[in-house]
ChimeraX commands (.cxc) that place a marker at each C-alpha (Angstrom):
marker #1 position 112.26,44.26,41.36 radius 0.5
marker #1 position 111.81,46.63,44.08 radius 0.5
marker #1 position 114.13,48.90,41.86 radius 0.5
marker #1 position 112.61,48.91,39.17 radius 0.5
marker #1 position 109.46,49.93,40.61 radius 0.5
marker #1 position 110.76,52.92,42.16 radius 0.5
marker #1 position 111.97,54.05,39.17 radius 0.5
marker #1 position 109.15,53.72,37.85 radius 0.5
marker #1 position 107.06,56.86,36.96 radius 0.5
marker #1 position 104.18,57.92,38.77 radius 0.5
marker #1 position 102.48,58.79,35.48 radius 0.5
marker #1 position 102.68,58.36,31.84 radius 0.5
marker #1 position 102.93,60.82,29.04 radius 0.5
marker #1 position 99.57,60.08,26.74 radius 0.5
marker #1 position 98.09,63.13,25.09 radius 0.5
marker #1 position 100.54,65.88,23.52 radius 0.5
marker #1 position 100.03,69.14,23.87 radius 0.5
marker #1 position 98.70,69.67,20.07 radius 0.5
marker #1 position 95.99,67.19,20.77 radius 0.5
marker #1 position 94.90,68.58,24.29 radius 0.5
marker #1 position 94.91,72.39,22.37 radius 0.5
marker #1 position 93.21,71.11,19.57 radius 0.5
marker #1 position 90.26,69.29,21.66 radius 0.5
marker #1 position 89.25,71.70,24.21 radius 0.5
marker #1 position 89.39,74.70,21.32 radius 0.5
marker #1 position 86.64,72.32,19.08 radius 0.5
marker #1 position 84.84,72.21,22.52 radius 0.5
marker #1 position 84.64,76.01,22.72 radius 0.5
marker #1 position 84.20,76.54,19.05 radius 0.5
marker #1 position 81.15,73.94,19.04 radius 0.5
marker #1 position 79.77,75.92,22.33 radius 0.5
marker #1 position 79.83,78.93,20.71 radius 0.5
marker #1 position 78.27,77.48,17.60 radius 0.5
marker #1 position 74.88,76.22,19.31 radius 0.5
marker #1 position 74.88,79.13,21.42 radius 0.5
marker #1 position 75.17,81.12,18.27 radius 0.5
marker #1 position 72.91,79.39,15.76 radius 0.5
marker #1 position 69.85,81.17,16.54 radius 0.5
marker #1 position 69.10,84.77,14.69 radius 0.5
marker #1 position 68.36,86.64,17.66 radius 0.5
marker #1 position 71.22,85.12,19.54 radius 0.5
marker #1 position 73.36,88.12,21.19 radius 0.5
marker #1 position 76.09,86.10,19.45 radius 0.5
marker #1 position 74.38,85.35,16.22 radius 0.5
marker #1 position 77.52,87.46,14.88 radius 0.5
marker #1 position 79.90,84.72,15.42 radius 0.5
marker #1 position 78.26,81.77,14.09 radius 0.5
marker #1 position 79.78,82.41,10.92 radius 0.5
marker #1 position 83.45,82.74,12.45 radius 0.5
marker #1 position 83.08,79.69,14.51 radius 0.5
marker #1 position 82.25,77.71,11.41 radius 0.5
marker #1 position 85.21,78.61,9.99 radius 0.5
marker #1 position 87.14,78.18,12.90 radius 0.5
marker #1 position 85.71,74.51,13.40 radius 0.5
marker #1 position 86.75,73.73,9.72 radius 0.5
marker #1 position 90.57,75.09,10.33 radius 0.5
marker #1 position 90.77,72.92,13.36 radius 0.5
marker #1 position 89.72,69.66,11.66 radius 0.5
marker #1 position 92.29,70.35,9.05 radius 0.5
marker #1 position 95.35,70.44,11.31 radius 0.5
marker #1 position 93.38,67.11,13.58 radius 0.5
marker #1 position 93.60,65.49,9.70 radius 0.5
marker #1 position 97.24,66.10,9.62 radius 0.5
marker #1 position 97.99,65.44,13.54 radius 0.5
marker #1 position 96.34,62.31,13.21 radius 0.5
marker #1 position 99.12,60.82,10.76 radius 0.5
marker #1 position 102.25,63.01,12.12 radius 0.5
marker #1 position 101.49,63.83,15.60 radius 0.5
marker #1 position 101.65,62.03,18.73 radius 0.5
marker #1 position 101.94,58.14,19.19 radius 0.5
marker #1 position 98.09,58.13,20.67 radius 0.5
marker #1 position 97.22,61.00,18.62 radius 0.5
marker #1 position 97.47,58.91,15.27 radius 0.5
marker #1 position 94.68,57.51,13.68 radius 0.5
marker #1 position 96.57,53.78,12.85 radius 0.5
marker #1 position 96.59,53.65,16.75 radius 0.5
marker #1 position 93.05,54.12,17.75 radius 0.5
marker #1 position 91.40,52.76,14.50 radius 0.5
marker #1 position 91.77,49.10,15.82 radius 0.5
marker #1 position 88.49,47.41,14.33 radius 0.5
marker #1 position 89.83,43.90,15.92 radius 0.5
marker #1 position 89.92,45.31,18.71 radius 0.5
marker #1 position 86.33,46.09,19.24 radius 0.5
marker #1 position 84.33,42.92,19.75 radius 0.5
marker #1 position 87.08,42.24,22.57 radius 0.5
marker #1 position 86.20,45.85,24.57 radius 0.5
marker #1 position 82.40,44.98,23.76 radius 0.5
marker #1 position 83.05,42.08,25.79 radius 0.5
marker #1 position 85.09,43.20,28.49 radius 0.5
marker #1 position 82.09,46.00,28.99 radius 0.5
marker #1 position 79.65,43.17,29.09 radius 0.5
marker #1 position 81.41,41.59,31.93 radius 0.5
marker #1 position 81.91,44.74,33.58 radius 0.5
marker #1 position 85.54,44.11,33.21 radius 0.5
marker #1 position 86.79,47.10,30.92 radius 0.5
marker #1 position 90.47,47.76,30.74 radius 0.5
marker #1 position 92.20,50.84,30.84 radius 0.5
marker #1 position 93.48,51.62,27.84 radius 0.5
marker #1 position 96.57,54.42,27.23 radius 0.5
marker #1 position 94.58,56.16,24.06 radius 0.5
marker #1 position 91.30,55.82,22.80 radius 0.5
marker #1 position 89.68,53.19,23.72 radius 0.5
marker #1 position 87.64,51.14,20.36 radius 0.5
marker #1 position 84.27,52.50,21.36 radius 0.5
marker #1 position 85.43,56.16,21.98 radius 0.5
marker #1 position 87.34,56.08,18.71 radius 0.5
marker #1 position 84.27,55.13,16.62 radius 0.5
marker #1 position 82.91,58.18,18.72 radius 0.5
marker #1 position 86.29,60.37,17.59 radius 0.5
marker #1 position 85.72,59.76,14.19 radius 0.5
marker #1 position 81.95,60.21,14.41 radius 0.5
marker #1 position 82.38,63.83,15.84 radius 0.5
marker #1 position 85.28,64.75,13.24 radius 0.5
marker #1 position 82.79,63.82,10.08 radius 0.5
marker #1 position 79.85,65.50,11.63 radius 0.5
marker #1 position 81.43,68.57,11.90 radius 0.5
marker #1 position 83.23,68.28,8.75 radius 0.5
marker #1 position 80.00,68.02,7.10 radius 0.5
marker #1 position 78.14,70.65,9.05 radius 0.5
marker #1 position 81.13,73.02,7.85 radius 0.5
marker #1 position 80.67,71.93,4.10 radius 0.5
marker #1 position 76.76,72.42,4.54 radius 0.5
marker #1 position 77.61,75.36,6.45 radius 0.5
marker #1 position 79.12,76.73,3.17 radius 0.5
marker #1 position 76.52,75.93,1.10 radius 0.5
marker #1 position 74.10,77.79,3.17 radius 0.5
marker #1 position 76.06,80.99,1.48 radius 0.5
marker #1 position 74.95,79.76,-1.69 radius 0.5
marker #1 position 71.22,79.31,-0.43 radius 0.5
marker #1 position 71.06,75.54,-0.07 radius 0.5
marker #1 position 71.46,73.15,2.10 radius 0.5
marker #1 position 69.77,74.37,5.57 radius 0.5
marker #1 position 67.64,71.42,6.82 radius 0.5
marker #1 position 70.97,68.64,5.83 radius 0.5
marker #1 position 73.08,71.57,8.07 radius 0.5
marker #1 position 70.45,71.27,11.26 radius 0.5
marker #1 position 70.42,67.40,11.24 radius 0.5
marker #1 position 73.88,67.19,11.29 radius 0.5
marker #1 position 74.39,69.76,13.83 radius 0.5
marker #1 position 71.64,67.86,16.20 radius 0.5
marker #1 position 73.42,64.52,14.67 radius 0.5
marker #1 position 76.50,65.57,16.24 radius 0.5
marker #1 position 74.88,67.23,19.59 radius 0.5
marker #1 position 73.77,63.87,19.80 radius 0.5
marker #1 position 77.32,61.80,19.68 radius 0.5
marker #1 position 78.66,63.86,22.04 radius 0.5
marker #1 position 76.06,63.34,24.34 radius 0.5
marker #1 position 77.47,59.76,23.89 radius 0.5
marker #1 position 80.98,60.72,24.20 radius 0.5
marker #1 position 80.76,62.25,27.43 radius 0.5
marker #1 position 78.58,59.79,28.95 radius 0.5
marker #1 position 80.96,57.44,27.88 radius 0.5
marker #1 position 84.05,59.29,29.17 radius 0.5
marker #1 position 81.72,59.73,32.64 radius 0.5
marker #1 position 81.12,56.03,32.50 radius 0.5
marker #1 position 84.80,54.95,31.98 radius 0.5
marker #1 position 86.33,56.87,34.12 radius 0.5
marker #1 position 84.34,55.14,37.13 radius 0.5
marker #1 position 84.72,51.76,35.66 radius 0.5
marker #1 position 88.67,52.14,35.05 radius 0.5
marker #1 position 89.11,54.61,38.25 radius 0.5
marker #1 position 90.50,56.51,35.89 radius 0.5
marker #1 position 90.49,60.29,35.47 radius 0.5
marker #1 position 89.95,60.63,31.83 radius 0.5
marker #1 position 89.05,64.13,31.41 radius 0.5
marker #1 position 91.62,64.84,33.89 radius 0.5
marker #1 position 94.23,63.55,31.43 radius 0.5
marker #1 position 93.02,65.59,28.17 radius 0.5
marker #1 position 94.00,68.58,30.35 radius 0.5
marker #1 position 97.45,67.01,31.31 radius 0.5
marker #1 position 98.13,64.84,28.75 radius 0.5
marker #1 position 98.99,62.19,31.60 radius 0.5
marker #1 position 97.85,59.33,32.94 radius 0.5
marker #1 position 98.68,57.27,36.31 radius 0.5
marker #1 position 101.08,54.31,35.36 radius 0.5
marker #1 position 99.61,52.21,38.25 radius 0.5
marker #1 position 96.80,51.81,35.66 radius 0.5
marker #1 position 99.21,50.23,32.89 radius 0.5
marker #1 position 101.51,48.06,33.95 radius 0.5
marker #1 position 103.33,47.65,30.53 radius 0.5
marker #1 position 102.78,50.84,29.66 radius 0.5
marker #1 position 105.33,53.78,28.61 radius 0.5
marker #1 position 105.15,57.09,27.29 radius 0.5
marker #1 position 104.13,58.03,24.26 radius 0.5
marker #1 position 106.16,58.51,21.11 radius 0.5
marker #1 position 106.41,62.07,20.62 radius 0.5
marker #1 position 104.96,63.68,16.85 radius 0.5
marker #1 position 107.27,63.50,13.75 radius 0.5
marker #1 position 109.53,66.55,13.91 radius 0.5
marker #1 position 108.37,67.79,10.68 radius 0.5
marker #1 position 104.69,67.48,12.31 radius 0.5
marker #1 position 104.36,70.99,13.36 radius 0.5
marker #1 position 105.70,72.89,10.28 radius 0.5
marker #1 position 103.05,70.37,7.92 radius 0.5
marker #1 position 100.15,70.86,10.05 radius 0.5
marker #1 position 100.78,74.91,10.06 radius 0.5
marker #1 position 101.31,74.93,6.53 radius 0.5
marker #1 position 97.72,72.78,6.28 radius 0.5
marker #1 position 96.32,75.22,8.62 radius 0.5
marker #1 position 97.40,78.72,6.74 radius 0.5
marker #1 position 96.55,77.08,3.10 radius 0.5
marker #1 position 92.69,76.12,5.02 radius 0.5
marker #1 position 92.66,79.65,6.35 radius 0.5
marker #1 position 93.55,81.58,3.09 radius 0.5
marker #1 position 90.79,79.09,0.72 radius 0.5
marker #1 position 88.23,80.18,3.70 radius 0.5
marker #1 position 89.04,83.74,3.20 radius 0.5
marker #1 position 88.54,83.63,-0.52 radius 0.5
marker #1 position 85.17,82.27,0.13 radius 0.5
marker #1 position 84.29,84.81,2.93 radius 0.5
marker #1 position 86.79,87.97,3.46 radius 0.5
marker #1 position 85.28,88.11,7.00 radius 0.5
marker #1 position 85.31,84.32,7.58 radius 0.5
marker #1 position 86.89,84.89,11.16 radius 0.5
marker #1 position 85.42,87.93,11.94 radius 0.5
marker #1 position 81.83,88.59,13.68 radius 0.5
marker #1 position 79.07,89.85,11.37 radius 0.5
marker #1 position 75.87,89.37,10.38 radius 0.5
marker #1 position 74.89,85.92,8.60 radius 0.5
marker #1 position 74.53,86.02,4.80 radius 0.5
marker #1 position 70.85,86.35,3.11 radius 0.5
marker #1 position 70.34,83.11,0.67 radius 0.5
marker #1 position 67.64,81.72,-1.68 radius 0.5
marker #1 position 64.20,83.83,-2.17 radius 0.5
marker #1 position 62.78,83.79,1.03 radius 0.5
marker #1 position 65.74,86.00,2.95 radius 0.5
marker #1 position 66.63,82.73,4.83 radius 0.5
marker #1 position 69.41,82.78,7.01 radius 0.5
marker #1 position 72.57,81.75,4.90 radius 0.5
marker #1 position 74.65,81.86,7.63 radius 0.5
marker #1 position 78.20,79.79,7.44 radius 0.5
marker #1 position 75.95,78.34,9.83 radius 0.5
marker #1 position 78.66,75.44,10.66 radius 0.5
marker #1 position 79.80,72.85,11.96 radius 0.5
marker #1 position 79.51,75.22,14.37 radius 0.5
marker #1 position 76.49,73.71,15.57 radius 0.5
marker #1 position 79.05,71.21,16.03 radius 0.5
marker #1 position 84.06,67.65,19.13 radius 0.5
marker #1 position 89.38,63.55,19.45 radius 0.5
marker #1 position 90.93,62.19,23.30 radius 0.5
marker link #1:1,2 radius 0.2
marker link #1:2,3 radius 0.2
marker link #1:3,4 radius 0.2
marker link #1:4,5 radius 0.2
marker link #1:5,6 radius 0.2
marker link #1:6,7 radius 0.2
marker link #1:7,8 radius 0.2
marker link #1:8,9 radius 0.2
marker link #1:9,10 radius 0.2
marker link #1:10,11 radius 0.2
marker link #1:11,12 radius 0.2
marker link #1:12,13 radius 0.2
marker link #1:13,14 radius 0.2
marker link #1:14,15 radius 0.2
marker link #1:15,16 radius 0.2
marker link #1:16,17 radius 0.2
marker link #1:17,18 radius 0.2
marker link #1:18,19 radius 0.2
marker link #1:19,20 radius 0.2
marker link #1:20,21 radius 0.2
marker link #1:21,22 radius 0.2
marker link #1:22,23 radius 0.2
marker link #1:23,24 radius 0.2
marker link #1:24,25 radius 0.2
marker link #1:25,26 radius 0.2
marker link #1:26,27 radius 0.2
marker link #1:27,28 radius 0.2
marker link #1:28,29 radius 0.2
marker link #1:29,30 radius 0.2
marker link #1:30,31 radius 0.2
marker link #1:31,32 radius 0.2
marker link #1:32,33 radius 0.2
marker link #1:33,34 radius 0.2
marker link #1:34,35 radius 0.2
marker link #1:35,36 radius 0.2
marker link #1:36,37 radius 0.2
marker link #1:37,38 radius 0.2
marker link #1:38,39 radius 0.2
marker link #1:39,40 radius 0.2
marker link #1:40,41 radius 0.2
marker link #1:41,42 radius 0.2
marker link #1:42,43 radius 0.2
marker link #1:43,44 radius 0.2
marker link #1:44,45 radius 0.2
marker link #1:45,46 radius 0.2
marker link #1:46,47 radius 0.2
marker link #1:47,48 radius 0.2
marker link #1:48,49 radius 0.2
marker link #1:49,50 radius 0.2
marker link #1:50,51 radius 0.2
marker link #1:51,52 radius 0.2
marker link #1:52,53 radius 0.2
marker link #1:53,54 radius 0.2
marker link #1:54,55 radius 0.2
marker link #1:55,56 radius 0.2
marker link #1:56,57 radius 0.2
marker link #1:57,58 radius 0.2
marker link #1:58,59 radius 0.2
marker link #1:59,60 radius 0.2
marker link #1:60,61 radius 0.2
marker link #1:61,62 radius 0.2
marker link #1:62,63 radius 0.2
marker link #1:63,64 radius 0.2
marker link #1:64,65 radius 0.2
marker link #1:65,66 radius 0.2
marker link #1:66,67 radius 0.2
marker link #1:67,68 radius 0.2
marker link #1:68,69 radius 0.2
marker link #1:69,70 radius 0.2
marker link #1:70,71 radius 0.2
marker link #1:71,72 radius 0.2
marker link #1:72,73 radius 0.2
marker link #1:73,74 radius 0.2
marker link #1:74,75 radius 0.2
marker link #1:75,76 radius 0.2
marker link #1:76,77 radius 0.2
marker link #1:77,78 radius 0.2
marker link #1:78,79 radius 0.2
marker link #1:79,80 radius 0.2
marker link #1:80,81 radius 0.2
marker link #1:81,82 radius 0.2
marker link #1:82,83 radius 0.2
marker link #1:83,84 radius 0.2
marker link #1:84,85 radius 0.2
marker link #1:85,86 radius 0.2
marker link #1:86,87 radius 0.2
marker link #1:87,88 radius 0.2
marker link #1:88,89 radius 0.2
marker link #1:89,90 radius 0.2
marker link #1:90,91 radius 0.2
marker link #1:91,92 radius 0.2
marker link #1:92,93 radius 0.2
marker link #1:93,94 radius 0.2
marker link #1:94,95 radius 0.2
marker link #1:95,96 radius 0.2
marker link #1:96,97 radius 0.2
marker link #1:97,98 radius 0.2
marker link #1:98,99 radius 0.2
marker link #1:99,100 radius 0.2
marker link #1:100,101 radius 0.2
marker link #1:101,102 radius 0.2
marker link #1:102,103 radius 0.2
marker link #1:103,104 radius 0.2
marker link #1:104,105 radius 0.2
marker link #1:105,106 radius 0.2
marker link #1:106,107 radius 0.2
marker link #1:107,108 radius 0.2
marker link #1:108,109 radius 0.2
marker link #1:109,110 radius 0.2
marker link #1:110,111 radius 0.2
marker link #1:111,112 radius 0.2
marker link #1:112,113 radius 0.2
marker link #1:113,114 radius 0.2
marker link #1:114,115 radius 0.2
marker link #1:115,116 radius 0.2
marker link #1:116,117 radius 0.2
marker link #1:117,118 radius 0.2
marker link #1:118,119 radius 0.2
marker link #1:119,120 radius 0.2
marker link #1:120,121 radius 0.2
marker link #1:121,122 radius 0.2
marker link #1:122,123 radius 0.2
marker link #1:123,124 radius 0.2
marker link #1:124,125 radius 0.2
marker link #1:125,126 radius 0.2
marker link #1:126,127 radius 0.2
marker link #1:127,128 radius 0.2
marker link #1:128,129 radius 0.2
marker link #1:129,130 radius 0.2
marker link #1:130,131 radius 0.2
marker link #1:131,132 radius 0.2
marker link #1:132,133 radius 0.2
marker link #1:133,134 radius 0.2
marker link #1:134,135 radius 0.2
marker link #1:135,136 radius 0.2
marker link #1:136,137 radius 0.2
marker link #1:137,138 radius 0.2
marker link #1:138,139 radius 0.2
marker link #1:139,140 radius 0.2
marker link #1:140,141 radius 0.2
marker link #1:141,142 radius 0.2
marker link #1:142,143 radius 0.2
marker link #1:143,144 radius 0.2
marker link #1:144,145 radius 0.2
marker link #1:145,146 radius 0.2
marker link #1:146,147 radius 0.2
marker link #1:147,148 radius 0.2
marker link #1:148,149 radius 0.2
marker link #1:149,150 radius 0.2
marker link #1:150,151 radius 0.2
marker link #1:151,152 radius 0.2
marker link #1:152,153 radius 0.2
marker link #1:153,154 radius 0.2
marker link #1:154,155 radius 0.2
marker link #1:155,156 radius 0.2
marker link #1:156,157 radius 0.2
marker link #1:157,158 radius 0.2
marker link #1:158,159 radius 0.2
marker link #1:159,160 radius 0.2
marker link #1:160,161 radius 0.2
marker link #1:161,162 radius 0.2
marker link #1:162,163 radius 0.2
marker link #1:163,164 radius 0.2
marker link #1:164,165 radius 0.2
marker link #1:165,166 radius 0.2
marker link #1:166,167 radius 0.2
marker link #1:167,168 radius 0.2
marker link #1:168,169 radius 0.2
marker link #1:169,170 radius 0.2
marker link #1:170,171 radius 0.2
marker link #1:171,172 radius 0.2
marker link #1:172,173 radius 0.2
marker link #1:173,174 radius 0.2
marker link #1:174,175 radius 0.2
marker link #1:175,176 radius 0.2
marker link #1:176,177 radius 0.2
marker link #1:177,178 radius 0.2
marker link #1:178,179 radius 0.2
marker link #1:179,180 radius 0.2
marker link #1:180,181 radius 0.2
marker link #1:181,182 radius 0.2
marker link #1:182,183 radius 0.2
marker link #1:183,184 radius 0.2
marker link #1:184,185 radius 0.2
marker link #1:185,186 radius 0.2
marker link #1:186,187 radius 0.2
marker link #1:187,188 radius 0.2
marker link #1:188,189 radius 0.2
marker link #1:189,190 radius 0.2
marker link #1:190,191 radius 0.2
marker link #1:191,192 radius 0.2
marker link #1:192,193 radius 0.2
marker link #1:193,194 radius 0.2
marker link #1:194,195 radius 0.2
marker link #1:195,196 radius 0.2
marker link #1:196,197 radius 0.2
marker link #1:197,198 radius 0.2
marker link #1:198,199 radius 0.2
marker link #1:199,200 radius 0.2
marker link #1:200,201 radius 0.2
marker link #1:201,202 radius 0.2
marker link #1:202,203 radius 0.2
marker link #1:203,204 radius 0.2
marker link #1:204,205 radius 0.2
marker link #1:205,206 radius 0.2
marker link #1:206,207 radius 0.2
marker link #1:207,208 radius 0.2
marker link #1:208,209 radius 0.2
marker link #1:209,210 radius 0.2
marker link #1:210,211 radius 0.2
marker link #1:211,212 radius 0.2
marker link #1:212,213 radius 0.2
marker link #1:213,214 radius 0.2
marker link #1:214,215 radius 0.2
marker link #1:215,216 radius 0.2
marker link #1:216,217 radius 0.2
marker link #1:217,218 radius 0.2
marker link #1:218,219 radius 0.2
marker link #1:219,220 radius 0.2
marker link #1:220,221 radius 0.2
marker link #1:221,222 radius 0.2
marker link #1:222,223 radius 0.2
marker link #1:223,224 radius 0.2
marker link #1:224,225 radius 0.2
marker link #1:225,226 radius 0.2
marker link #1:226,227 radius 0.2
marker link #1:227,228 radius 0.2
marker link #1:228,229 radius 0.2
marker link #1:229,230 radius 0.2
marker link #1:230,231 radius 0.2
marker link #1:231,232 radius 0.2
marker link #1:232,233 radius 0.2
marker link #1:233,234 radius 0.2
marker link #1:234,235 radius 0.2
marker link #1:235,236 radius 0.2
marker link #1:236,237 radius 0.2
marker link #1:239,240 radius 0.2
view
């Protein structure tokens, strides 16, 4: 026994390094969105771009989240059964550490990816003059679940004495903290190659739209009164 724990790992690989890219790059996008959605913003140029940008990234998280990583995958945080059970545990101030996403912070995952999928789509239509005050809520819809999110991260971490922002940065987590636990599987080899493919086809159908879809300039003019057309995104716009 005494072997086996000291071969035992210190930590445990959890997050690849696609995930950790891909959620701390829809954490800047989303900054510079809000900080960007107002006209006389100093970066009102980029609101457009970081739109865009927002879009291309929940493309390849669509793809990761069948090919990539073990924890990554949707199938292993989408564990409905398993919710009433962390309810519970919360309620008796017993949470468990879990390797992934725990139930609750996957509901908020795939609460953040369809809010800023939709803010993106309505973010679109703003080019066509429609569409504004559906854009806002869901921008301020989403502003909202992260609130949530990070709250919730705050709140686990404490209860679990567990570093959880910590390990979106390494992509590890302390093994002490899950006894049966091992690493992660790693993403399916032809992961990479379908998610850039996803990616290029994404960035090629948003430059038909908009020639200048990643590049600052000035937001679009739609409908009669001048208003504001601006890709206006999901950028007002997150995963772990």
């Amino acid at each position: 026994m005494t072997e086996t724990l000291l071969q035992r790992p210190a930590s445990l690989k959890v997050w690849d390094l696609p995930t950790r890219l891909f959620h701390w790059a829809l954490v800047a996008v989303i900054v510079l969105a809000f900080l960007s959605s107002e006209e006389d913003s100093a970066l009102a140029q980029w609101h457009q771009a970081a739109g865009w940008i927002a879009g291309i990234l929940i493309v390849f998280r669509l793809v990761w989240g069948f090919l990539g990583g073990e924890h990554a995958r949707f199938a292993d945080f989408l564990r409905p059964g398993r919710l009433v059970s962390h309810v519970g545990d919360l309620l008796r101030r017993k949470p468990a550490a879990e390797l992934g996403h725990n139930p609750l912070g996957a509901l908020a995952v795939v609460a953040m990816l369809a809010l800023v999928a939709g803010s993106v789509v309505t973010g679109i239509t703003l080019l066509t003059g429609g569409g504004e005050d559906l854009h806002e809520e869901l921008a301020y819809g989403l502003l909202a679940v992260i609130g949530v999110h990070v709250a919730g991260v705050v709140f686990m971490s404490f209860a679990t004495r567990e570093n959880l922002m910590r390990a979106m940065v390494t992509g590890r987590k302390p093994s002490d903290r899950h006894p049966g636990g091992a690493d992660a599987k790693p993403a399916a080899i032809y992961a990479l190659p379908l998610a850039g493919l996803a990616v290029a086809a994404a960035m090629l159908g948003a430059m038909r739209i908009d020639p200048q879809a990643f590049l600052p300039h000035a937001n679009a003019e739609a409908g009669e009164g001048g208003e504001h057309a601006a890709l206006d995104h999901a950028d007002h716009d997150d995963d772990d």
